[in-house]
C-alpha positions, 0 to 999 in steps of 0.5 A: 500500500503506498503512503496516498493511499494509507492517507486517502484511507485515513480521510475516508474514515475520518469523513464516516466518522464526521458523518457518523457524529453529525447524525447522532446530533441531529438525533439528540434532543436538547432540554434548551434552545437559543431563544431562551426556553429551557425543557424541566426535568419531569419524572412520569410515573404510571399507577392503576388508577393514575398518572403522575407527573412530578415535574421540576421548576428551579427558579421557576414562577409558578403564578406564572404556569400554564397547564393545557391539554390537546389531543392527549398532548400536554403543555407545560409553560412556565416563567422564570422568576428572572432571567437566567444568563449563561456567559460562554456556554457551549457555542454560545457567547451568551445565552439568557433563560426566561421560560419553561416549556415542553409538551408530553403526551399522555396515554390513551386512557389518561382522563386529563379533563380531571387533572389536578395540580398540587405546588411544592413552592418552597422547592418549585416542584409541580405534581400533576395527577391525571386519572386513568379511564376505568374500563 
């Protein structure tokens, strides 16, 4: 094998692994964007007779949370108490929060119509119960 040949095979591989490291990006979902919406932290727990959503607010305004239900999609939003700024973070020079947001959707035999929210405002944690259809 002659030495351009080594190379080109080198170049080669390097370019699949480029290719292979820009697809799994594409794929990774981000708990932030740029234009200053962060994703909370939400645990989903299944029960017999309920769903709950225990979802986590830090700095979050929870006067300031909406809660809306469509087609089995939740959506979740929510204000930060005040604007959160990140200087030299990732590629970004500078990037503020302000708001909480993401959708879940929710099991077929949720019954959201009768959700029910309990507020934990010292640790700004948010329980969402959602009753399961009896059957």
């Amino acid at each position: 094998m002659s030495l351009d040949e080594f190379f080109e095979r080198i170049r080669r591989r390097m370019r699949e692994m480029f290719e292979e490291m820009e697809e799994e990006l594409a794929s990774t979902r981000t708990m932030w964007s740029p234009d200053g919406v962060l994703e909370p932290l939400v645990s989903f727990n299944a029960y017999p007779d309920r769903y709950e959503l225990v979802v986590d607010l830090p700095y979050g305004d929870l006067n300031a949370l909406s809660i809306e239900v469509r087609d089995n999609i939740l959506t979740l939003k929510c204000q930060l108490k005040r604007e959160i700024k990140f200087e030299k973070w990732g590629v970004f020079r500078e990037i503020k929060f302000r708001r909480y947001e993401t959708c879940i959707r929710l099991p077929p035999d949720a019954e959201p119509s009768d959700l029910r929210v309990e507020r934990d405002e010292n640790r700004n944690i948010i329980r969402i119960i959602i009753p399961r259809v009896r059957r």
